[in-house]
PADO-468253 format. One record per residue: residue number from 0; residue in one letter; y, z, x of N, C-alpha, C, O in turn. Coordinates in steps of 0.2 Angstrom, whole numbers, plus 5000, padded with zeros to 4 digits. Layout:
N
{resi->NUM, resn->a, n_Y->Y, n_Z->Z, n_X->X, ca_Y->Y, ca_Z->Z, ca_X->X, c_Y->Y, c_Z->Z, c_X->X, o_Y->Y, o_Z->Z, o_X->X} $
...
END
This chain:
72
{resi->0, resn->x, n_Y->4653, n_Z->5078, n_X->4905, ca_Y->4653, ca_Z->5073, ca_X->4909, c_Y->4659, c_Z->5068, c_X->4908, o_Y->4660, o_Z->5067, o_X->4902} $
{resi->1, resn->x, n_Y->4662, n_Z->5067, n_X->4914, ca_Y->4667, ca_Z->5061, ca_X->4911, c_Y->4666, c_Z->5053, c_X->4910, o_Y->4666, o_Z->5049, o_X->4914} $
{resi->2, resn->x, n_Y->4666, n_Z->5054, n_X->4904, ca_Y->4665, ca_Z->5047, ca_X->4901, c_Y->4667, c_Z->5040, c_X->4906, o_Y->4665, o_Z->5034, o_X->4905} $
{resi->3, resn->x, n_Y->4672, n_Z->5042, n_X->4910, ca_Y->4675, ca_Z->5036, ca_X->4916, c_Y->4672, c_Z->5036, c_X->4922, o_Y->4672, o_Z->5042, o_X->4923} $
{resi->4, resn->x, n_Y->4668, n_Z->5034, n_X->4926, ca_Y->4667, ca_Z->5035, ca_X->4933, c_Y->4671, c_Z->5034, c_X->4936, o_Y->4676, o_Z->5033, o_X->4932} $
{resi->5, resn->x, n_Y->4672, n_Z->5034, n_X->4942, ca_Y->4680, ca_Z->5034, ca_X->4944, c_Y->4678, c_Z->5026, c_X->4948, o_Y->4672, o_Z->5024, o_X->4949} $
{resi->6, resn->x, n_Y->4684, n_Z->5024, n_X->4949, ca_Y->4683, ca_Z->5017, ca_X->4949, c_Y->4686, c_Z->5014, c_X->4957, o_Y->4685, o_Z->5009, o_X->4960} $
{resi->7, resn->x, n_Y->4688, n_Z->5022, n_X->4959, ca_Y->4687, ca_Z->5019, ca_X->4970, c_Y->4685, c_Z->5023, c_X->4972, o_Y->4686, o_Z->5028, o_X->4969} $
{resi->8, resn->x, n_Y->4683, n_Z->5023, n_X->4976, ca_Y->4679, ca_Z->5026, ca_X->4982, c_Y->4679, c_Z->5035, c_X->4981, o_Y->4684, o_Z->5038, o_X->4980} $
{resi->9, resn->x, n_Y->4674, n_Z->5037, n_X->4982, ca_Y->4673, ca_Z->5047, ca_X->4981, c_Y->4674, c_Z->5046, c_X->4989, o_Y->4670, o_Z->5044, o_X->4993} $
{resi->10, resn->x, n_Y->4679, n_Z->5049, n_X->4990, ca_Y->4680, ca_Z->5052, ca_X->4999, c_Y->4677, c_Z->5059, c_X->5000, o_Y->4678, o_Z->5064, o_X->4996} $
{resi->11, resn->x, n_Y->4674, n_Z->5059, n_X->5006, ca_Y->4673, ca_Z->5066, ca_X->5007, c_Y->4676, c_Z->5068, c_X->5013, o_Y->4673, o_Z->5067, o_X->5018} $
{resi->12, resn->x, n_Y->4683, n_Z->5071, n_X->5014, ca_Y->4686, ca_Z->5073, ca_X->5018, c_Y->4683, c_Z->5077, c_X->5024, o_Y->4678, o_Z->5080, o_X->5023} $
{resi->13, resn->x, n_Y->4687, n_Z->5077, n_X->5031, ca_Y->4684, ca_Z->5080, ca_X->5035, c_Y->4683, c_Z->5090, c_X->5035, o_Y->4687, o_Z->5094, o_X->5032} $
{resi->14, resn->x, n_Y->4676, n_Z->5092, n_X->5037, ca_Y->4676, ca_Z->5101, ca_X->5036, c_Y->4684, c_Z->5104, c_X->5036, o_Y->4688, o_Z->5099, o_X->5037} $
{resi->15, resn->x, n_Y->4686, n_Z->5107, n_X->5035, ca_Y->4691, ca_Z->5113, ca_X->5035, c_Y->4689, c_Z->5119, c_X->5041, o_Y->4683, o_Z->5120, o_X->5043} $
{resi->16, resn->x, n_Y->4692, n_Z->5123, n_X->5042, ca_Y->4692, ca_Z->5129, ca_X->5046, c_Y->4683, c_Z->5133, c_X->5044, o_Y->4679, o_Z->5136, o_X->5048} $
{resi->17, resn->x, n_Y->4684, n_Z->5132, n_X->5040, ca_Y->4679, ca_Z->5136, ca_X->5035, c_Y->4671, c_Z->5131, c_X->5034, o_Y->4667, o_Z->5133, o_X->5030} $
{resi->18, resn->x, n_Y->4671, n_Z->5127, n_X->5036, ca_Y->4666, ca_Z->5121, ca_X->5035, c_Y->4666, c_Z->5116, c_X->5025, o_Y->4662, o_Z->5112, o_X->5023} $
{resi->19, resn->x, n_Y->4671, n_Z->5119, n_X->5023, ca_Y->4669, ca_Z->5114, ca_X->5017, c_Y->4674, c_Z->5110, c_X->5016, o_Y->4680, o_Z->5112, o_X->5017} $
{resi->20, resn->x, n_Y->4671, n_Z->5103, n_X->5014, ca_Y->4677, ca_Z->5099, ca_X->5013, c_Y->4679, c_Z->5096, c_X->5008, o_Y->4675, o_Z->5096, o_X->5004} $
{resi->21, resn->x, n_Y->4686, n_Z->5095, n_X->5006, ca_Y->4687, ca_Z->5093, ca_X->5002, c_Y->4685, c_Z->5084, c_X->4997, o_Y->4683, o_Z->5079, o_X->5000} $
{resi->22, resn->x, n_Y->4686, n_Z->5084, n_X->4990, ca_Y->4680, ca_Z->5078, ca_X->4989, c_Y->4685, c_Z->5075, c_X->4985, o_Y->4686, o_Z->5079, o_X->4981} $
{resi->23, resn->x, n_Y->4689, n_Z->5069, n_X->4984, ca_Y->4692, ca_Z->5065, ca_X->4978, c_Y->4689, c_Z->5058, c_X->4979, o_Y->4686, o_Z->5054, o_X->4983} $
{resi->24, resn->x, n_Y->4692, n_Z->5057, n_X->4973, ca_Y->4692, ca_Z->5050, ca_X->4970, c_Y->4698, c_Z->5047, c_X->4969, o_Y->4702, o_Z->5047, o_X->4964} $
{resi->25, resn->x, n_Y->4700, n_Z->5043, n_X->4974, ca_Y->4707, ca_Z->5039, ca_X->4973, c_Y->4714, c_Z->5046, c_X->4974, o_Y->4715, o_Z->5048, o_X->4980} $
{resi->26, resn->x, n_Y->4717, n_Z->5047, n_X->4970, ca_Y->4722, ca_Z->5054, ca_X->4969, c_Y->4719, c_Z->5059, c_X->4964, o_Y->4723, o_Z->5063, o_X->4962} $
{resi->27, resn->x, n_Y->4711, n_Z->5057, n_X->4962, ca_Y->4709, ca_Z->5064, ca_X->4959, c_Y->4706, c_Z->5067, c_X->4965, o_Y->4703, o_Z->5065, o_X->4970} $
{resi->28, resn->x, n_Y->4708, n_Z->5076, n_X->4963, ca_Y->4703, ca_Z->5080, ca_X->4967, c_Y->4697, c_Z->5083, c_X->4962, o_Y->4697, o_Z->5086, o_X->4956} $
{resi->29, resn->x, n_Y->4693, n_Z->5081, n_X->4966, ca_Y->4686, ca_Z->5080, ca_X->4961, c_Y->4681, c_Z->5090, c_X->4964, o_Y->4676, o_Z->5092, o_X->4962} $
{resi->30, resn->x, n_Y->4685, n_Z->5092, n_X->4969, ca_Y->4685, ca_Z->5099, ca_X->4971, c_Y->4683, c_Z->5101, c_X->4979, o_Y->4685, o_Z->5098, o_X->4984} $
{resi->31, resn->x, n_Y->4679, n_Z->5105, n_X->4979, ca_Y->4681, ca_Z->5106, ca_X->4987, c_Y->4671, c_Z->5108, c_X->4989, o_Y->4669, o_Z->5114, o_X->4990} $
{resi->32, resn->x, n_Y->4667, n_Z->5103, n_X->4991, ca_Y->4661, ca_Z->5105, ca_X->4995, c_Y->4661, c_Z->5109, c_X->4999, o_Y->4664, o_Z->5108, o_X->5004} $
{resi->33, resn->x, n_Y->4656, n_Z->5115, n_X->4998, ca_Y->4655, ca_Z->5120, ca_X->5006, c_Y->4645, c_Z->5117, c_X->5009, o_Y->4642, o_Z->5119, o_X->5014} $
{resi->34, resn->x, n_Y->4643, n_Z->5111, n_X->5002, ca_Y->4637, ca_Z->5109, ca_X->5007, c_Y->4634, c_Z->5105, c_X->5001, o_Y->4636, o_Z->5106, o_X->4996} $
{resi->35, resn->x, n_Y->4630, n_Z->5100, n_X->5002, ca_Y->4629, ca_Z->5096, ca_X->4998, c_Y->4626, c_Z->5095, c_X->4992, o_Y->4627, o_Z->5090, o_X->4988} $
{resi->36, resn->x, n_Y->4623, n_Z->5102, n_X->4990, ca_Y->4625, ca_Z->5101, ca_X->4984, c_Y->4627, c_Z->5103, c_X->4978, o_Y->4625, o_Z->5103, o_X->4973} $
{resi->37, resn->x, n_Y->4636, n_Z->5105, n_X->4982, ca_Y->4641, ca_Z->5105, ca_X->4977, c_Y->4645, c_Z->5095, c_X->4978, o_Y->4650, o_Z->5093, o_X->4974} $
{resi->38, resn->x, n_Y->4643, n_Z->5092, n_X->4983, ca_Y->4646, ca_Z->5085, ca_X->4982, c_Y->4640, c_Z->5082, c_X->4975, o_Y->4642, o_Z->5078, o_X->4971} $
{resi->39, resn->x, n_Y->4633, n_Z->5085, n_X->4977, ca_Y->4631, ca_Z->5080, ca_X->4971, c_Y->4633, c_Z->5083, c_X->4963, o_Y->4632, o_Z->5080, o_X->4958} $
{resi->40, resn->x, n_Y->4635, n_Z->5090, n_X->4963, ca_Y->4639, ca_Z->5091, ca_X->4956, c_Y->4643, c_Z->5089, c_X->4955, o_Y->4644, o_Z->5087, o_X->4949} $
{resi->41, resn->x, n_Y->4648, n_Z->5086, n_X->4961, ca_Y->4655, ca_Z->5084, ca_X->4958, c_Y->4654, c_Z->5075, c_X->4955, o_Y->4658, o_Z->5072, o_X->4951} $
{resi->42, resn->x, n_Y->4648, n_Z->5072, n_X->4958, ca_Y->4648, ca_Z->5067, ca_X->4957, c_Y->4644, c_Z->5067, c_X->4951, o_Y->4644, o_Z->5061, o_X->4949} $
{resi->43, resn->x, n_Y->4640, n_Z->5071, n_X->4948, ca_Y->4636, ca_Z->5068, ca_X->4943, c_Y->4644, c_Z->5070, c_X->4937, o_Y->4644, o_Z->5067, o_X->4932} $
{resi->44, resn->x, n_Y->4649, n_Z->5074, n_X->4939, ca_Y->4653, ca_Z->5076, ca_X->4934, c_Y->4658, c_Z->5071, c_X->4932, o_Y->4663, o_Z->5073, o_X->4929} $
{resi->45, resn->x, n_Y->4659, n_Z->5065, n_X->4935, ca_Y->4662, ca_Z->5061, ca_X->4935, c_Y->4656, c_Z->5053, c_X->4934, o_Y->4657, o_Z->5047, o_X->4933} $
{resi->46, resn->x, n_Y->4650, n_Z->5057, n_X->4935, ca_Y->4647, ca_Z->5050, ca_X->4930, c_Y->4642, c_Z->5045, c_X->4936, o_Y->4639, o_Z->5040, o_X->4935} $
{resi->47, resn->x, n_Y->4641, n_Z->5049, n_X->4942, ca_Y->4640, ca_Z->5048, ca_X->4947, c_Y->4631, c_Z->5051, c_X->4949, o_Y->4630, o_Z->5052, o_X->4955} $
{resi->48, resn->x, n_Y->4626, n_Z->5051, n_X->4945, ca_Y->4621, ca_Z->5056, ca_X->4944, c_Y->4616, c_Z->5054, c_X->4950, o_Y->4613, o_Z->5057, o_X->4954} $
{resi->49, resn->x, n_Y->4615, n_Z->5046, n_X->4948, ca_Y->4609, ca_Z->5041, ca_X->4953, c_Y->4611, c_Z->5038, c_X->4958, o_Y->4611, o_Z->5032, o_X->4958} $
{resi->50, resn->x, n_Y->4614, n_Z->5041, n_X->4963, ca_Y->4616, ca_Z->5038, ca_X->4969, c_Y->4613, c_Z->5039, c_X->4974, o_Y->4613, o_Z->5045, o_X->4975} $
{resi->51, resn->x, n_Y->4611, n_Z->5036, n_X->4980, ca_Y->4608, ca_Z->5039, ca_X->4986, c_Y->4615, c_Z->5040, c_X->4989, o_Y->4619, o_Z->5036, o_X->4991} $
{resi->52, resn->x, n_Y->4615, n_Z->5047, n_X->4990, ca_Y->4621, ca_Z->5050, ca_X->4994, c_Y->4621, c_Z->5048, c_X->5000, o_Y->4627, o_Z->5046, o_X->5001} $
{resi->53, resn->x, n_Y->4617, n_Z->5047, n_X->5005, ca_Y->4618, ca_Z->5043, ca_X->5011, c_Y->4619, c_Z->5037, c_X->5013, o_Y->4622, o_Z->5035, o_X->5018} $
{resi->54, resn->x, n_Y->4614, n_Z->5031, n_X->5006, ca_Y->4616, ca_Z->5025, ca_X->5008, c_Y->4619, c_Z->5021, c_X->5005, o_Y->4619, o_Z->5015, o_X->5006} $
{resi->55, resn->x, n_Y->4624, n_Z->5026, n_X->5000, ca_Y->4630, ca_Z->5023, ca_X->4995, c_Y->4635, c_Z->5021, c_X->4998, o_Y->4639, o_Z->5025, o_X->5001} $
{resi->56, resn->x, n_Y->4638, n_Z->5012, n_X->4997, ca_Y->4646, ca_Z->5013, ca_X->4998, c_Y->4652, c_Z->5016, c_X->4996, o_Y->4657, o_Z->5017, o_X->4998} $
{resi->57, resn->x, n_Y->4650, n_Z->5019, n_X->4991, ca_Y->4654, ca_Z->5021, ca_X->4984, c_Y->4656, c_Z->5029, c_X->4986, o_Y->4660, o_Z->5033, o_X->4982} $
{resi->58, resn->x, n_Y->4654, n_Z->5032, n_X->4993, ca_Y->4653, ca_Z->5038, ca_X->4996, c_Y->4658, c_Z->5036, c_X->5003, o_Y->4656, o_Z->5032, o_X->5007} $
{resi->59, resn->x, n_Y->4665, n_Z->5039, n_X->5003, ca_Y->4668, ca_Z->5037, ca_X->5012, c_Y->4668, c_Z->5042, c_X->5016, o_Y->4673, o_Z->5045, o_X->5017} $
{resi->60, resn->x, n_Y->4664, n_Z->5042, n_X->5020, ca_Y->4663, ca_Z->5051, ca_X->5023, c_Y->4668, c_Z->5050, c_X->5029, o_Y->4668, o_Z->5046, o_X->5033} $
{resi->61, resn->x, n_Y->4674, n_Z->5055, n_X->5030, ca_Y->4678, ca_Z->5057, ca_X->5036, c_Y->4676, c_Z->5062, c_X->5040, o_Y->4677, o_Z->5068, o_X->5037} $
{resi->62, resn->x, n_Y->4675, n_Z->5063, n_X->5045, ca_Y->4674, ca_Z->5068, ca_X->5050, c_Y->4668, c_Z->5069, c_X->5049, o_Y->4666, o_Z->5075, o_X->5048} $
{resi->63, resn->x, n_Y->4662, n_Z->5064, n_X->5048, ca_Y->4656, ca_Z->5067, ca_X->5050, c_Y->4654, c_Z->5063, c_X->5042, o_Y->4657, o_Z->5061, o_X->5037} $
{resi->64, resn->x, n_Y->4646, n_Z->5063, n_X->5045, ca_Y->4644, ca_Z->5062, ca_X->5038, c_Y->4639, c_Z->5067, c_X->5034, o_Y->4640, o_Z->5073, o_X->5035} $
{resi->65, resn->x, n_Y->4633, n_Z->5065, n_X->5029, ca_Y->4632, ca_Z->5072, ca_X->5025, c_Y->4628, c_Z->5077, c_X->5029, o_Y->4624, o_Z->5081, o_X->5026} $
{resi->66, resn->x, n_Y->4628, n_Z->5076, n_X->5033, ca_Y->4623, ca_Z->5083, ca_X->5038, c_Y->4630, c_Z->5085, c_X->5041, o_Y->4630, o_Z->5089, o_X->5046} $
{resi->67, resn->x, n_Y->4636, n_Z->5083, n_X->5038, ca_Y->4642, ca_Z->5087, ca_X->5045, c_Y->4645, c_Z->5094, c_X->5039, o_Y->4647, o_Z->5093, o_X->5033} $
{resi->68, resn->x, n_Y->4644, n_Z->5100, n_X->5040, ca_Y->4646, ca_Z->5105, ca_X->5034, c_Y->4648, c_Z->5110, c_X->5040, o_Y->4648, o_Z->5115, o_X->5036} $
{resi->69, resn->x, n_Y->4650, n_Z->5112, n_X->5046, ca_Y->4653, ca_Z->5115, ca_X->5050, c_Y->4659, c_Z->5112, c_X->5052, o_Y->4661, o_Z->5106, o_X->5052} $
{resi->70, resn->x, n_Y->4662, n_Z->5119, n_X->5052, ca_Y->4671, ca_Z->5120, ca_X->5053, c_Y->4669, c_Z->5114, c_X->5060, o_Y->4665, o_Z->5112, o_X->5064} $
{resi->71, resn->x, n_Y->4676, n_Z->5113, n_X->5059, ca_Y->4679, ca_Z->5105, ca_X->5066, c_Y->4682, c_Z->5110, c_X->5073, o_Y->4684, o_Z->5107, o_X->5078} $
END
């Protein structure tokens, strides 16, 4: 686990061709979601474990939010 949380906002980019989206932290890429819960791995690996995924600020969802996991 990374001993830092990251310190702005975990973006969840909008689907790709393929429906998974890409997930960072500021200019870390924190990897690439194909459904929810590969976002909650990436965030407990960065220190992120107890978060309500839906009603967190700390989550900035583009192109849909966590029920969007289909290509755009």
């Amino acid at each position: 686990m990374d001993a830092n949380p990251p310190q702005t906002t975990v973006t969840v980019h909008p689907p790709g061709p393929d429906g998974a989206r890409p997930v960072t932290a500021g200019d870390r890429k924190l990897g690439v979601a194909h459904r929810i819960e590969d976002l909650v791995k990436f965030l407990r690996h960065v220190g992120l474990d107890d978060i309500e995924i839906e009603e967190t600020d700390l989550i900035e969802w583009q192109g849909g939010g966590p029920e969007s996991w289909d290509a755009l």
